[in-house]
Backbone as a printed PyTorch tensor [residue, N CA C, xyz], in Angstrom:
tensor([[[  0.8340,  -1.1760,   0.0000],
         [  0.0000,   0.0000,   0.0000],
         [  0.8850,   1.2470,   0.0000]],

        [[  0.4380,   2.8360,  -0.2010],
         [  0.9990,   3.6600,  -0.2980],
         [  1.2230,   4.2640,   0.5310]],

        [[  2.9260,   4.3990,   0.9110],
         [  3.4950,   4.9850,   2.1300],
         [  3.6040,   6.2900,   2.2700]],

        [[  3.6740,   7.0900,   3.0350],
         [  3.9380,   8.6190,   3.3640],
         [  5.9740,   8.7370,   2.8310]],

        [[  6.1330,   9.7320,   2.3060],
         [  7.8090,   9.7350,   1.8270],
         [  7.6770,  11.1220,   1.7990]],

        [[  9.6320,  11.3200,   2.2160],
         [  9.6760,  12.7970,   1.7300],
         [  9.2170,  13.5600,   0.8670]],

        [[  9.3160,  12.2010,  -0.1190],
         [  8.6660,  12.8260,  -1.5910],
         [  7.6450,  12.7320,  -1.8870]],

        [[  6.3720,  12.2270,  -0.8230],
         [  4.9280,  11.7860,  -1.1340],
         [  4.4630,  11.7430,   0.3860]],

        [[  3.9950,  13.2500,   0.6710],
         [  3.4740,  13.2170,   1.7730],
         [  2.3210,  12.8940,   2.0090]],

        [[  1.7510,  12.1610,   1.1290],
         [  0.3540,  12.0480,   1.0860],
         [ -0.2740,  10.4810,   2.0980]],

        [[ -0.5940,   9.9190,   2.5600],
         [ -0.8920,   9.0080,   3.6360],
         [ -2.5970,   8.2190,   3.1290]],

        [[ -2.5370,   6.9330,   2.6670],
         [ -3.7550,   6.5010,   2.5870],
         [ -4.1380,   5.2950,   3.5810]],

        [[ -5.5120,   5.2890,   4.2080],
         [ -5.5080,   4.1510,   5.1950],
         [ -7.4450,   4.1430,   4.9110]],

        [[ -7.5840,   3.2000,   5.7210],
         [ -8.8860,   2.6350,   5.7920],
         [ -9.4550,   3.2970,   7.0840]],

        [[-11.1370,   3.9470,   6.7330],
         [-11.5180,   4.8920,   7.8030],
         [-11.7870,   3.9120,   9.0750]],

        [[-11.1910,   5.2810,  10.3340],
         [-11.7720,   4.1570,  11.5840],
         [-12.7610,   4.5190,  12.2850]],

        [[-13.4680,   4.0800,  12.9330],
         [-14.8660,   4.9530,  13.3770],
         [-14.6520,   6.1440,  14.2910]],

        [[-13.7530,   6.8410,  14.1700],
         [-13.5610,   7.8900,  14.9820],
         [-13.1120,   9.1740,  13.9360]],

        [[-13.2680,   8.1780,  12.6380],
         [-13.6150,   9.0630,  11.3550],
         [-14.6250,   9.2620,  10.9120]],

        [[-15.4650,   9.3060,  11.3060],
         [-17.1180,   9.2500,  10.9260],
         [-17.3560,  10.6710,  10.9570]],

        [[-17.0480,  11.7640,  11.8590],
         [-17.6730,  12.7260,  11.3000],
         [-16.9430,  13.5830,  10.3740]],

        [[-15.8870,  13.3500,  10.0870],
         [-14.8800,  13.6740,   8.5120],
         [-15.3550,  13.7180,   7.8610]],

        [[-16.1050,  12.4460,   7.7460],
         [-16.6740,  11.0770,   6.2150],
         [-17.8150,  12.4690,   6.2950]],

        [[-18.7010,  11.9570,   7.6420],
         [-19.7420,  13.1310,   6.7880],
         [-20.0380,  14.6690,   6.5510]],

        [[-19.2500,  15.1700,   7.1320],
         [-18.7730,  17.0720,   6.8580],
         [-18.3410,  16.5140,   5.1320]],

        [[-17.5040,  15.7950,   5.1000],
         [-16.9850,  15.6890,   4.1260],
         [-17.8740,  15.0580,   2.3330]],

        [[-18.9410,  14.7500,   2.7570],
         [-20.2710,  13.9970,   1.8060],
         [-21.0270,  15.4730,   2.2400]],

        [[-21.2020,  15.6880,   3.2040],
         [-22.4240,  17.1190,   3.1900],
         [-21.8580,  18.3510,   1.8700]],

        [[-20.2160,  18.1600,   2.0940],
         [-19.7340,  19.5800,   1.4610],
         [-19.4200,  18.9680,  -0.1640]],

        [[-19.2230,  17.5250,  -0.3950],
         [-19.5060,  17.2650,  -2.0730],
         [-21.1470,  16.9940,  -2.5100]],

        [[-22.4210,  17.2500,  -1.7420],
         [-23.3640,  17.1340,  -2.3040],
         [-23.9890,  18.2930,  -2.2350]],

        [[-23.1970,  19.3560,  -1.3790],
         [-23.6180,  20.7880,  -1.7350],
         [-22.9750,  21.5520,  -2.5750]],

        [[-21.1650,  21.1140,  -2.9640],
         [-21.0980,  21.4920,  -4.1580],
         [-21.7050,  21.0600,  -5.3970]],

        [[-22.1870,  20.0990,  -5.4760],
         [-22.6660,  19.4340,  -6.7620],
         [-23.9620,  19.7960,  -6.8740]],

        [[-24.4870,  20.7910,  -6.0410],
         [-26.1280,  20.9410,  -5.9210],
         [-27.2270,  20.1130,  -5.8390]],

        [[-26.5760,  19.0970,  -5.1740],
         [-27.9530,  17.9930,  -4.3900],
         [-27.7490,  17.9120,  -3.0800]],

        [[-27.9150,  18.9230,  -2.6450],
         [-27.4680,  18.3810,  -0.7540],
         [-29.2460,  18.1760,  -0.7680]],

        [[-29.9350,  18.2830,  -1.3910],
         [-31.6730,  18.0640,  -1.0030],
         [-31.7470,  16.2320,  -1.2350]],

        [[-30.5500,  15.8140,  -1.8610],
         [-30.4140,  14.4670,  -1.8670],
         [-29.8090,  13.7730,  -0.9120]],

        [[-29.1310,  14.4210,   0.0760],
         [-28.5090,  13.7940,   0.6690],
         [-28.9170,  13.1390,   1.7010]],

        [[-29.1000,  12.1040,   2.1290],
         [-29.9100,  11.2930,   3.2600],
         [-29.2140,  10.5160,   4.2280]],

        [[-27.8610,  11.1860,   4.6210],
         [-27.1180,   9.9550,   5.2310],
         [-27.1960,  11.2250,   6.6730]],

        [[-27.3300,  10.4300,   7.7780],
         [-27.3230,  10.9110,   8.7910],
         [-25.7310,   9.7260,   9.8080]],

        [[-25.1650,  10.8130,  10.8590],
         [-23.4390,  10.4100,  10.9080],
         [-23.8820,   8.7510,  11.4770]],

        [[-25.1340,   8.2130,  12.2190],
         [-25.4990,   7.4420,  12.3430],
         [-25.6600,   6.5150,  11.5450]],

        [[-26.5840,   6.5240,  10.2010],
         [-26.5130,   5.7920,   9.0380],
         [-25.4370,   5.4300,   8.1360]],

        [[-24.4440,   6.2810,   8.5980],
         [-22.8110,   6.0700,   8.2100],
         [-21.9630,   5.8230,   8.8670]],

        [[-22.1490,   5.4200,   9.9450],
         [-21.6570,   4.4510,  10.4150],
         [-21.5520,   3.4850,  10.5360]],

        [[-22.9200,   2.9180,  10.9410],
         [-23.7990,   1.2910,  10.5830],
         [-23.3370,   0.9580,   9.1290]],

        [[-23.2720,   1.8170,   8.5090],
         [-22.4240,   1.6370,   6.7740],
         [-21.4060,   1.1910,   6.6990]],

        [[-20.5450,   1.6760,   7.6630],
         [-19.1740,   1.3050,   7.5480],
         [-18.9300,   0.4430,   8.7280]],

        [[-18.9110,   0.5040,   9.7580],
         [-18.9730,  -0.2560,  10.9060],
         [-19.4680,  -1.1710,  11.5210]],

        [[-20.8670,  -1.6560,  11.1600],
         [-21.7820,  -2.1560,  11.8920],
         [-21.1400,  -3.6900,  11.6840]],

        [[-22.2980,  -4.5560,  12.1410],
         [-21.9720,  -5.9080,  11.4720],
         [-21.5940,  -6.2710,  10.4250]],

        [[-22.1800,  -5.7060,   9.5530],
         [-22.9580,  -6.4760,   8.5850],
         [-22.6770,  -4.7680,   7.3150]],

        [[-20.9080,  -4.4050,   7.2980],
         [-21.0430,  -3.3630,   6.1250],
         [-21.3900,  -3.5240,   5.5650]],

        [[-21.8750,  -2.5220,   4.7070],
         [-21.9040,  -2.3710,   3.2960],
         [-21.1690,  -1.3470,   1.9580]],

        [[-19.9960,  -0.8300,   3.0580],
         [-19.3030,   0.4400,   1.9950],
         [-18.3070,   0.0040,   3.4730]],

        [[-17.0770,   0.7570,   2.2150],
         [-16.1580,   1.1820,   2.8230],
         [-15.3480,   2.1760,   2.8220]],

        [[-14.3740,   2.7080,   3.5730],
         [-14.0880,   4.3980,   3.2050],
         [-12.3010,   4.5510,   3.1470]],

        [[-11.7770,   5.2480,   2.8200],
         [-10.4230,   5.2190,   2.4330],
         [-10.5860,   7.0790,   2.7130]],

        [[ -9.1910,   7.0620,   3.4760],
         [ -8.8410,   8.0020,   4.1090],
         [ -7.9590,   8.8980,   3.3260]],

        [[ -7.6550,  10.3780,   3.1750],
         [ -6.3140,  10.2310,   2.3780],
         [ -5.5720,  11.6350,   3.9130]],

        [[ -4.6340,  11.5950,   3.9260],
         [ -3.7790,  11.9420,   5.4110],
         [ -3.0410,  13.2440,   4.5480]],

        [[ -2.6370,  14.0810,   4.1720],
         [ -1.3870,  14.9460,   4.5570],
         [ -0.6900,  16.1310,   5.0890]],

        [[  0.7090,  15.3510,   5.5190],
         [  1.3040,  15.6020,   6.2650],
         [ -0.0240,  16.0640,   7.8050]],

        [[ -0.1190,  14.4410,   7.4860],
         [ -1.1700,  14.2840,   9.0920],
         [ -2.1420,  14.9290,   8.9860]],

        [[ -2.2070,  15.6470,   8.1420],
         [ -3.9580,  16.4270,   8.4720],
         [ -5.2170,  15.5420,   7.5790]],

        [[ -6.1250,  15.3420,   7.9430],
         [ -7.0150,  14.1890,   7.4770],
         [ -7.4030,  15.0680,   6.0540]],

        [[ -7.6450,  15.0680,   5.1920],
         [ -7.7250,  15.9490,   3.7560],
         [ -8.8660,  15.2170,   2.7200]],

        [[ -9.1350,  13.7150,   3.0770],
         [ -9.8670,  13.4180,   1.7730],
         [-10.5500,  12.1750,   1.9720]],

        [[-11.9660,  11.5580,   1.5840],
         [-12.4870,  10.5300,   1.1990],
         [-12.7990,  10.0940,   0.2490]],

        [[-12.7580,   8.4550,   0.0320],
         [-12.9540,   7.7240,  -1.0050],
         [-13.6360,   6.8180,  -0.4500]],

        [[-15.1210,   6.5630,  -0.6920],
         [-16.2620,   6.2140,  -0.1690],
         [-16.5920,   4.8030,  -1.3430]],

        [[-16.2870,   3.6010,  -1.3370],
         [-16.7800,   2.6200,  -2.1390],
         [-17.4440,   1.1800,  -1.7480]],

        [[-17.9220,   0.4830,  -1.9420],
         [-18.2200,  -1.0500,  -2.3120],
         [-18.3700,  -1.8730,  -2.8320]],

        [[-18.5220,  -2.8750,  -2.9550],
         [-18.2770,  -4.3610,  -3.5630],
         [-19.2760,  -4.3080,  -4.4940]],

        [[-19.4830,  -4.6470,  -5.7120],
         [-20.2920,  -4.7490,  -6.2800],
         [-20.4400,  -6.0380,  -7.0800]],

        [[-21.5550,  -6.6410,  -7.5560],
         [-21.5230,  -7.5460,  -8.5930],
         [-22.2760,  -7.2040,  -9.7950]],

        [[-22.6140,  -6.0990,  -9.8340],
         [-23.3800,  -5.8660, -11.0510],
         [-22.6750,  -6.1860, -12.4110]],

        [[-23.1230,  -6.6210, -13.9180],
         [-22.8470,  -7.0950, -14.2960],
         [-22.2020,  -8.3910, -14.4990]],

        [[-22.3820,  -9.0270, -13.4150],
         [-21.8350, -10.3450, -13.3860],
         [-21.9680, -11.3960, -14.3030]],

        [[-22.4980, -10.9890, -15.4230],
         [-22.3950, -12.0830, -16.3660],
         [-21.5980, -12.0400, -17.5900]],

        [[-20.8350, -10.6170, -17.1220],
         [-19.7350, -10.0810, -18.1380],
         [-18.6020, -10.1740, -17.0830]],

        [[-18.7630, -10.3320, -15.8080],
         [-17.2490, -10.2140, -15.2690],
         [-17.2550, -11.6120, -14.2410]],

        [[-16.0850, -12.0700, -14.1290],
         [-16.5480, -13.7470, -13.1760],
         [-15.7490, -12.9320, -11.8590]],

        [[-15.2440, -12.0190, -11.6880],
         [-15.2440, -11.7630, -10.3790],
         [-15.5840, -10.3980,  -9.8130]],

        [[-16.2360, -10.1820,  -8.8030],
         [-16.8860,  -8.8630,  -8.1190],
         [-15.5190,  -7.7060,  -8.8560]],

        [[-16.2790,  -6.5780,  -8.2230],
         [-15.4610,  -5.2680,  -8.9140],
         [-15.8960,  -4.0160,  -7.4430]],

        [[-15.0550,  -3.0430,  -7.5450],
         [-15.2940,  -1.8960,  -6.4120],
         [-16.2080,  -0.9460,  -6.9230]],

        [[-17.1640,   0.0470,  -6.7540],
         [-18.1920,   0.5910,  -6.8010],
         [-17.6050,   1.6780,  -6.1050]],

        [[-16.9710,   2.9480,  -6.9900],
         [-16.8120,   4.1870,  -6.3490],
         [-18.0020,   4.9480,  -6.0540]],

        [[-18.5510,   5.2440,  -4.9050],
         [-19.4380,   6.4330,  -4.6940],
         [-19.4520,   7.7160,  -4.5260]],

        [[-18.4260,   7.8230,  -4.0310],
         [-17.8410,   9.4260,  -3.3320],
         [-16.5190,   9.3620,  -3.3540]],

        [[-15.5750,  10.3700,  -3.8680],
         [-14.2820,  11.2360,  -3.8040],
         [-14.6010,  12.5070,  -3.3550]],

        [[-13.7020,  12.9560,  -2.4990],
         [-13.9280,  14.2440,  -1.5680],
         [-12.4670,  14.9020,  -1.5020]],

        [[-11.7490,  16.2380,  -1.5430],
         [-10.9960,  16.2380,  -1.2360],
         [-10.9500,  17.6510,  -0.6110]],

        [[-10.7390,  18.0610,   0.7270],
         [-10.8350,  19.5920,   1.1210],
         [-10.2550,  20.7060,   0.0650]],

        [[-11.2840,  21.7050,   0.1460],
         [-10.4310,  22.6930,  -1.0120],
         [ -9.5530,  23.0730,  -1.3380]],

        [[ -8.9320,  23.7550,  -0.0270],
         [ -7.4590,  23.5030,  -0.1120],
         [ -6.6570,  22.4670,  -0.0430]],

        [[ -6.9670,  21.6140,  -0.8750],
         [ -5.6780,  20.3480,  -0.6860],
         [ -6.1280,  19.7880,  -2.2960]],

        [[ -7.0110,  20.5290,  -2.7140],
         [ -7.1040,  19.9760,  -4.2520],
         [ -5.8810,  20.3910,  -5.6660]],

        [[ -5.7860,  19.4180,  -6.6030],
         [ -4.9390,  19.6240,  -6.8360],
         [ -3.5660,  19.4630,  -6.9080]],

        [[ -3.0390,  18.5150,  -5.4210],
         [ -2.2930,  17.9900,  -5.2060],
         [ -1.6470,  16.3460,  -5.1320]],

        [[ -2.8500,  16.0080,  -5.9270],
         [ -2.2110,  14.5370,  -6.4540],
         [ -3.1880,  13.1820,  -5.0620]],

        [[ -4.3200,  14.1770,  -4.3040],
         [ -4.4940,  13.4470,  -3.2930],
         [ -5.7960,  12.4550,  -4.3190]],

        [[ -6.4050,  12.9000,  -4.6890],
         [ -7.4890,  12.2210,  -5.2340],
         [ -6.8110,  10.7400,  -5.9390]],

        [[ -5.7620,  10.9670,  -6.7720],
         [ -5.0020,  10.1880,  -7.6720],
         [ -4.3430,   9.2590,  -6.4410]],

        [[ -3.6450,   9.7590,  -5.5000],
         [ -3.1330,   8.4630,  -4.4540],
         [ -4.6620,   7.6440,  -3.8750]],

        [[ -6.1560,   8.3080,  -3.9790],
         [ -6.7710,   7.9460,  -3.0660],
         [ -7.4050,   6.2040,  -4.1750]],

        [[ -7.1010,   6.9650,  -5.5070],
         [ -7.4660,   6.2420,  -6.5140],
         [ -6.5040,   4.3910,  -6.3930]],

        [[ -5.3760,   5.0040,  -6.3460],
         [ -4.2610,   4.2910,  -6.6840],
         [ -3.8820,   3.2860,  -5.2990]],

        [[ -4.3600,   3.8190,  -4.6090],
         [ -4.6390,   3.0330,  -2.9070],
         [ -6.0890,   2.3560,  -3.1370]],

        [[ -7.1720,   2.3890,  -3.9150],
         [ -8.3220,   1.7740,  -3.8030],
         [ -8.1610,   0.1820,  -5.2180]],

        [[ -6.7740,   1.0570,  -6.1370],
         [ -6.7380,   0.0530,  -7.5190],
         [ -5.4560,  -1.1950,  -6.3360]],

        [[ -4.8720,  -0.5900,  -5.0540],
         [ -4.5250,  -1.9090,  -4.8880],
         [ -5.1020,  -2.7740,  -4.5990]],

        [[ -5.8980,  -1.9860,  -3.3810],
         [ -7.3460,  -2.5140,  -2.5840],
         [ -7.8910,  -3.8810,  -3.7340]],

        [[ -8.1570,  -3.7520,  -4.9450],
         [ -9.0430,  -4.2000,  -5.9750],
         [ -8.0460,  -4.9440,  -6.0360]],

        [[ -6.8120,  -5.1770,  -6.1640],
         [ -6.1300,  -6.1010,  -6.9300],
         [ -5.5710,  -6.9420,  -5.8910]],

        [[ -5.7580,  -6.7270,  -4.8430],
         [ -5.1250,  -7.7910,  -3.7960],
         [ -6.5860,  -8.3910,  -3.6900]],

        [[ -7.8370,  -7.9970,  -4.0320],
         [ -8.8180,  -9.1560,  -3.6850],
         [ -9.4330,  -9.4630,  -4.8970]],

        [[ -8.7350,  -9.7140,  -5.9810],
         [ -9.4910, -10.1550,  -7.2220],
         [-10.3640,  -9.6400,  -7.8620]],

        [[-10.2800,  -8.3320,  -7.5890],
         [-11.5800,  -7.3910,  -8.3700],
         [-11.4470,  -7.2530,  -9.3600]],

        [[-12.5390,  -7.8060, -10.8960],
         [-12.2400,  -7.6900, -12.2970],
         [-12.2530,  -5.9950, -12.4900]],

        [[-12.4090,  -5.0330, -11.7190],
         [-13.0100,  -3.9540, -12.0700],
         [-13.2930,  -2.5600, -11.0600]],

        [[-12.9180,  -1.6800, -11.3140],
         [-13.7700,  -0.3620, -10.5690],
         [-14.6170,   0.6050, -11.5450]],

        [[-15.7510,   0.5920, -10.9320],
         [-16.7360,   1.4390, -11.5840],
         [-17.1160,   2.7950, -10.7690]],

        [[-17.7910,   3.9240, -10.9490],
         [-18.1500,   4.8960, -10.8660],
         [-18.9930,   5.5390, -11.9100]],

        [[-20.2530,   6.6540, -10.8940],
         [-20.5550,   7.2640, -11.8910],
         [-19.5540,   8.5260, -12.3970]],

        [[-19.5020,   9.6470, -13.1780],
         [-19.7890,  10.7850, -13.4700],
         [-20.6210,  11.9660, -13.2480]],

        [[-20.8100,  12.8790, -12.7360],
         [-22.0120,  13.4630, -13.1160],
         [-21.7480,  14.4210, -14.4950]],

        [[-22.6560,  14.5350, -15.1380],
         [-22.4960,  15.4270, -16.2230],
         [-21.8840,  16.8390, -16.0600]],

        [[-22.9500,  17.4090, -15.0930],
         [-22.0970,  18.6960, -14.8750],
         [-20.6980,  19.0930, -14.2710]],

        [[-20.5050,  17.5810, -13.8230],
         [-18.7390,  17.5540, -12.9680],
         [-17.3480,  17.8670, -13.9690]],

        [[-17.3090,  18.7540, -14.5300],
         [-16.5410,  18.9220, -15.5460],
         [-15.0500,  18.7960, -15.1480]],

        [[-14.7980,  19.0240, -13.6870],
         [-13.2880,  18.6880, -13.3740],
         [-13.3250,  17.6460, -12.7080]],

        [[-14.3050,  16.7350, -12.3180],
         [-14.2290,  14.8030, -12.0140],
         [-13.7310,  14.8350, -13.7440]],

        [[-14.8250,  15.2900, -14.5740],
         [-14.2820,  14.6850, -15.9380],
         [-12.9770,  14.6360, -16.3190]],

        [[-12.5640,  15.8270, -16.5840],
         [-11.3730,  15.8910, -17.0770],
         [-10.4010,  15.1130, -15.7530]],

        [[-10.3670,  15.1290, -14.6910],
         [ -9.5800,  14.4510, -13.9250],
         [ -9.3860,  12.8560, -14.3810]],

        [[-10.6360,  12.2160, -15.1000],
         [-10.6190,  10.8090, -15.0040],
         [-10.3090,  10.8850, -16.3190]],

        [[-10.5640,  11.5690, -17.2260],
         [-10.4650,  11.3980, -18.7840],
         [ -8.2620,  11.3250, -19.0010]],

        [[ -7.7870,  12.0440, -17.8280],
         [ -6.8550,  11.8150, -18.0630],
         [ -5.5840,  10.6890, -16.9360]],

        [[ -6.4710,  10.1250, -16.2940],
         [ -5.9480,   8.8700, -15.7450],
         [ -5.4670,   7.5170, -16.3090]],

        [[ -4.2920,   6.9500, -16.2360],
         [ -3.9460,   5.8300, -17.1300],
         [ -5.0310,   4.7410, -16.9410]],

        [[ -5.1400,   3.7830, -18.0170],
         [ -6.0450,   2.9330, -17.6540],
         [ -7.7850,   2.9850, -17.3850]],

        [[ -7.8870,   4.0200, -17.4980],
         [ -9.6830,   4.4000, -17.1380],
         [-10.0620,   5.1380, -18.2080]],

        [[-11.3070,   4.3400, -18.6420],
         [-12.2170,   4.6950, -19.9490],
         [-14.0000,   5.2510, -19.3030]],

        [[-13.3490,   6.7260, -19.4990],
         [-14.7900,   7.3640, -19.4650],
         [-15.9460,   6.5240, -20.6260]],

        [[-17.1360,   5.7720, -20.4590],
         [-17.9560,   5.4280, -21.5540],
         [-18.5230,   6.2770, -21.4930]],

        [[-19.2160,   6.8370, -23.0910],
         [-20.2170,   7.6790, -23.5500],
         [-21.4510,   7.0190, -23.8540]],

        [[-21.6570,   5.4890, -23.7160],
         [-22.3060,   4.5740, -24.9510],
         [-23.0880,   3.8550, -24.1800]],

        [[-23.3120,   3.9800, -22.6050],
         [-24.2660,   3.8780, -21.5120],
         [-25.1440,   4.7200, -21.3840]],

        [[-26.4020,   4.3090, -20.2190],
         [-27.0860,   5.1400, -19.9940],
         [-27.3980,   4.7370, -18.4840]],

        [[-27.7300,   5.6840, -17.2810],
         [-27.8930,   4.6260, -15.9080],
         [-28.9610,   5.0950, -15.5390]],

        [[-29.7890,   3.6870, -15.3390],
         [-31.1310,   3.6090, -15.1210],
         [-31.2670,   3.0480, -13.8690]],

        [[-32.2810,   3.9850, -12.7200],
         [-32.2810,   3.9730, -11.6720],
         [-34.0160,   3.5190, -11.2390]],

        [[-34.4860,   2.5480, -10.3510],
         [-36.0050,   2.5690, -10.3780],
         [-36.0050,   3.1240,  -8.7170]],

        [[-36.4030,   4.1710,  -8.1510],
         [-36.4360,   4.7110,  -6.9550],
         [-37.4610,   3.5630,  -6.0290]],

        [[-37.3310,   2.8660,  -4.5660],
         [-38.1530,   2.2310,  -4.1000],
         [-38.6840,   2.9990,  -3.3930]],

        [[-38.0760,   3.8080,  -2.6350],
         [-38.5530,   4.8610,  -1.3340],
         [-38.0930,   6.1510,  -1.5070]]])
């Protein structure tokens, strides 16, 4: 995994529950930049039981520098498509990175700490959405090695509640 160095002060680890209210200052302030905080439904309780409880269902990746907590990478296990891939894949939900600390290569270590994550447990795959109007997620991912923005999808959602 990726170490802290003179030359890479950047620090990635797995959140511990005494990171929980990071995680969510940190989801409140990317769904109010993106203009859906009227979407947002996670209370620090419900994100915890998320990450912590028995029985997770997400997990969170920390990014550290020079010790100051700076960034989340919010994902899970997925099997969707499983009849195109024979083994599970990671499900990015959330990248976060404080304002001032953008820019500095933290998003890309948080990436590159989640592609080991995937490859030490057999993951055919990491997926994520886009949002359309995210024009610097775009260009951030459009120029990452290895990752193919598709145009040739469409994601169809059926709301239960």
């Amino acid at each position: 995994m990726l170490k802290r160095t003179a030359a890479n002060p950047i620090k990635c680890r797995f959140a511990q529950k005494q990171d929980v209210d990071f995680i969510y200052e940190c989801l409140l302030n990317l769904f109010d930049e993106e203009g859906n905080i009227y979407k947002f439904s996670q209370t620090k309780a419900t994100l915890f039981d998320a990450l912590f409880s028995d029985n997770p269902f997400a997990e969170c990746i920390i990014a550290e520098m020079d010790r100051v907590t700076v960034g989340i990478l919010l994902f899970s296990v997925t099997n969707h498509n499983f009849t195109a891939f024979t083994t599970p894949g990671a499900y990015v939900h959330d990248i976060y990175v404080l304002d001032e600390y953008r820019r500095k290569g933290i998003a890309r270590e948080l990436g590159n700490y989640l592609k080991a994550i995937a490859e030490q447990r057999n993951y055919s795959r990491i997926d994520g959405i886009i949002l359309k109007n995210n024009q610097n997620a775009l260009a951030f991912y459009q120029n990452v090695q290895d990752i193919s923005v598709l145009d040739y999808i469409y994601y169809m959602r059926l709301n239960l509640k």
